[in-house]
C-alpha positions as CSV (number, residue, x, y, z in Angstrom):
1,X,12.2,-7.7,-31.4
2,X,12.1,-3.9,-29.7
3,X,15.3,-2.7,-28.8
4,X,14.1,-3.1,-24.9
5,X,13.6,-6.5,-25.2
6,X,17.2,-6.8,-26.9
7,X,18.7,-5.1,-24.0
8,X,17.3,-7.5,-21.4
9,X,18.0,-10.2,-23.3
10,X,21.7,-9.0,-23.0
11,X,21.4,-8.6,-19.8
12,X,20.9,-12.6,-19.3
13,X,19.3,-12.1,-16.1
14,X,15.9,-14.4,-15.5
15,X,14.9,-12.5,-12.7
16,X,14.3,-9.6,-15.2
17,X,10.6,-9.3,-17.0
18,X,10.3,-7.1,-20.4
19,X,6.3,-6.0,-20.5
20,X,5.3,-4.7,-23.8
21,X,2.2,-2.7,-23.7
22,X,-0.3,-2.4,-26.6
23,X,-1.1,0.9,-25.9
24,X,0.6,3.7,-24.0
25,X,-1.6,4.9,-20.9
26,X,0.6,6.7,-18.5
27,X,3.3,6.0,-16.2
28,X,0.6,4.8,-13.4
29,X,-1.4,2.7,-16.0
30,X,2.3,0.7,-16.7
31,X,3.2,1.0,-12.6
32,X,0.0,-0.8,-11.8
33,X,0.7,-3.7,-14.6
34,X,4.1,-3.8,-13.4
35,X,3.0,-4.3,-9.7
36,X,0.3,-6.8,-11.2
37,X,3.2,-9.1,-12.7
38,X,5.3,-8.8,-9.8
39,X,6.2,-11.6,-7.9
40,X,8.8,-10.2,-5.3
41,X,8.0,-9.4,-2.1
42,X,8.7,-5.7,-2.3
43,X,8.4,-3.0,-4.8
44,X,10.0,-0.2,-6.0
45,X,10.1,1.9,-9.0
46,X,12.4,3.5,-11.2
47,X,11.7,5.7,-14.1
48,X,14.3,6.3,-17.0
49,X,15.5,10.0,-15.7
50,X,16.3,8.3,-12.1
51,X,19.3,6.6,-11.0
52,X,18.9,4.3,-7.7
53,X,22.2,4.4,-6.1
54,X,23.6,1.3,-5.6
55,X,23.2,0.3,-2.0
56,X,19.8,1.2,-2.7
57,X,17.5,-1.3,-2.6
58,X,19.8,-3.6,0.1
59,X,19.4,-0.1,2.8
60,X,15.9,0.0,2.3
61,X,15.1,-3.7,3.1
62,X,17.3,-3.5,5.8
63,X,15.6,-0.5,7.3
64,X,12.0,-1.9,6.4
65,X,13.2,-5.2,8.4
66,X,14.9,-3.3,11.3
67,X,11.3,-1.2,11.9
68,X,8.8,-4.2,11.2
69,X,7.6,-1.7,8.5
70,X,5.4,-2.2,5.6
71,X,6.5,1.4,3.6
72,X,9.9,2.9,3.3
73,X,11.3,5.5,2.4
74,X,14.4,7.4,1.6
75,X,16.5,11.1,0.2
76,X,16.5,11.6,-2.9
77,X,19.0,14.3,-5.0
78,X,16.6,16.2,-7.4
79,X,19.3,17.8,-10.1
80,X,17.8,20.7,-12.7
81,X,21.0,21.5,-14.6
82,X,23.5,22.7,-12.1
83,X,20.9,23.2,-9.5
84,X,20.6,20.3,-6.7
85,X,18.2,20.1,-4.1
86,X,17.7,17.3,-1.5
87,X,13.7,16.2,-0.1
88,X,12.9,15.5,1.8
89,X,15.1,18.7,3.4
90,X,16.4,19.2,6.9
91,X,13.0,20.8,8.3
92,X,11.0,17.7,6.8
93,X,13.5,15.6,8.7
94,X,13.0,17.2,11.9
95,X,9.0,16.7,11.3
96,X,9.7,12.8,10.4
97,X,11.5,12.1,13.2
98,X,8.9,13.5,15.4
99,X,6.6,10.9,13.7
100,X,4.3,13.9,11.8
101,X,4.6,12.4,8.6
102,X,1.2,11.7,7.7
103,X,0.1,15.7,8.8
104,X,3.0,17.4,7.5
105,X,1.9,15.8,3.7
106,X,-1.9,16.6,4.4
107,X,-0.6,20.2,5.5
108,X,2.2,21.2,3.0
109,X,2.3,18.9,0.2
110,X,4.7,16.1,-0.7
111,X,8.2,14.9,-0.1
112,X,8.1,11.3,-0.9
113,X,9.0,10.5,-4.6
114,X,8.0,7.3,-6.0
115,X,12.0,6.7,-6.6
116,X,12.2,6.7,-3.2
117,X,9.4,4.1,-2.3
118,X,10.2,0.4,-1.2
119,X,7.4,-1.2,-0.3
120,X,5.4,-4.6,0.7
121,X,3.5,-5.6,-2.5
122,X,0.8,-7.1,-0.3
123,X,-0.3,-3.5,0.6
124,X,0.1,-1.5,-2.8
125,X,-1.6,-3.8,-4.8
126,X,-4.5,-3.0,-2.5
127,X,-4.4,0.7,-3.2
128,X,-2.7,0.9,-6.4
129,X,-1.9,4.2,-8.4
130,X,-4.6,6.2,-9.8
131,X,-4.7,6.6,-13.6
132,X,-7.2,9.1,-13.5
133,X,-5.2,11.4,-12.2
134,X,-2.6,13.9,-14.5
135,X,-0.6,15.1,-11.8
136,X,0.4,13.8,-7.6
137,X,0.0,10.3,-8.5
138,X,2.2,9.4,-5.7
139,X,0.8,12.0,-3.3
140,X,-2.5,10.5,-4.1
141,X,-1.8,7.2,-3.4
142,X,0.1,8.3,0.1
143,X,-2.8,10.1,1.2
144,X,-5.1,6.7,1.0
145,X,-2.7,4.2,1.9
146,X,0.0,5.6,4.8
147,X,-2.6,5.8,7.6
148,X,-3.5,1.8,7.2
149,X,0.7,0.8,7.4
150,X,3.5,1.3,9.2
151,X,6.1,3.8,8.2
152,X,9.9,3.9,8.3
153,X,12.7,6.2,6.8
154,X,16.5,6.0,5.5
155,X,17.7,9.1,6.2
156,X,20.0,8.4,3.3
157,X,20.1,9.8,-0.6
158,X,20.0,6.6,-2.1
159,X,18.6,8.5,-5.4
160,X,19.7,11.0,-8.5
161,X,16.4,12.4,-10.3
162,X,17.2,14.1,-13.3
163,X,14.3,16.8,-14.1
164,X,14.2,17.3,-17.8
165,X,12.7,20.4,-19.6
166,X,10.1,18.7,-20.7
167,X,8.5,17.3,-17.2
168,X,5.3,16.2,-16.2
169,X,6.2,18.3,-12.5
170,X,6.9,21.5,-15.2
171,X,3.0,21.5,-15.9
172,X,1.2,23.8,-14.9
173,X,-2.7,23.2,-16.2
174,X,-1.8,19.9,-15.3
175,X,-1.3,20.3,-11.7
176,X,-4.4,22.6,-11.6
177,X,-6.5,20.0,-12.5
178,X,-5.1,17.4,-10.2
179,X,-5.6,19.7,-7.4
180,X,-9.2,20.7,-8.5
181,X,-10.0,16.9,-8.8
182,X,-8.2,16.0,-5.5
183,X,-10.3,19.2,-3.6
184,X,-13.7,16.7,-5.0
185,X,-12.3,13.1,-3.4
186,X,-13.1,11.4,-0.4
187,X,-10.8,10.6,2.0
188,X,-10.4,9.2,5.8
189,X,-9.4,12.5,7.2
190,X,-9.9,14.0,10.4
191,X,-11.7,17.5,10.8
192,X,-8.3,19.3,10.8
193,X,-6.7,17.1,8.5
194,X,-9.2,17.5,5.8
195,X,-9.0,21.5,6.9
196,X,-5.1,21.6,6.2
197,X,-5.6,19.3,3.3
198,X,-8.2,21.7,1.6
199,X,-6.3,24.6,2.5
200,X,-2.6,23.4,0.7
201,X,-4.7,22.5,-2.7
202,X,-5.9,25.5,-2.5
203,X,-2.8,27.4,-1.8
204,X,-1.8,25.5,-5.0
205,X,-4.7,27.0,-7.4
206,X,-3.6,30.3,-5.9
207,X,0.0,30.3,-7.1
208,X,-0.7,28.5,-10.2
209,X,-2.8,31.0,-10.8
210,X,-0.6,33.8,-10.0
211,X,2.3,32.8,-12.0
């Protein structure tokens, strides 16, 4: 028995599922098994360098009910050593409430974590994550699924993510490639959006490739 499987078994919970996979493919390979299996109506995810806080999951429900939403989504506190920074940040707050949240992805990137996600299983089992993908797995899948739900936000940090040295978000060819890959796709986009969209991947290429 795998020390995993130990743990859970301590736990004495029934409600709990340990999921051994033969092979390791990738956080999104295991996030799409696990969103397979799951028999909840909602899901959410949480990776070993997070910690939810607890009111978590109970605020998000409550704010998913309160909207009639399908997605939520909350703050979450990024900590590198002693450096802390909050996303989405006060100016992304501004741009939510205004109800720009699709545009202001398209046009400057992400602030929605997967951490931060709770949402109906009904509609992210249709999209699923992308395992082709190395980098903006989560971006990704927001791009293809937010314009066909209904979107609500906790204006609440209801997260800790730890960002260790040795980070996926730390690579650099990594992210190159996503964004040359993502620059190729096909998406339901709008002249301007797919203008603004094309224009922050690139922005992307041009840093990396500066630095």
């Amino acid at each position: 028995m795998s020390l995993s499987n130990m743990i859970i078994k301590k736990i004495n919970d029934m409600r709990i599922k340990y999921i051994k996979l033969l092979k390791h493919k990738g956080a999104c390979y295991s996030r799409n098994v696990g969103i397979k299996k799951a028999k909840g109506r909602y899901i959410s995810f949480l990776d070993s360098d997070d910690v939810f806080l607890p009111k978590k999951l109970k605020t998000q429900i409550n704010n998913l009910i309160k909207h009639n939403s399908d997605f939520d989504f909350c703050k979450v506190n990024r900590i590198e050593g002693k450096l802390k920074k909050i996303f989405p940040n006060e100016i992304q707050v501004n741009i939510i409430k205004k109800g720009n949240i699709y545009d202001e992805l398209l046009t400057n990137g992400n602030f929605i974590s997967t951490q931060t996600i709770l949402v109906k299983k009904t509609y992210i089992e249709k999209y699923l994550f992308d395992e082709e993908i190395p980098r903006l797995q989560d971006y990704e899948l927001l791009i293809r699924m937010l314009p066909s739900i209904k979107v609500s936000f906790t204006n609440e940090i209801l997260v800790n993510s730890f960002l260790q040295n040795d980070s996926i978000t730390k690579n650099r060819s990594k992210i190159i490639n996503t964004a040359k890959l993502l620059l190729k796709k096909k998406y339901s986009l709008n002249t301007e959006q797919k203008k603004n969209f094309s224009r922050y991947l690139n922005r992307i290429l041009t840093i990396e490739k500066i630095i």
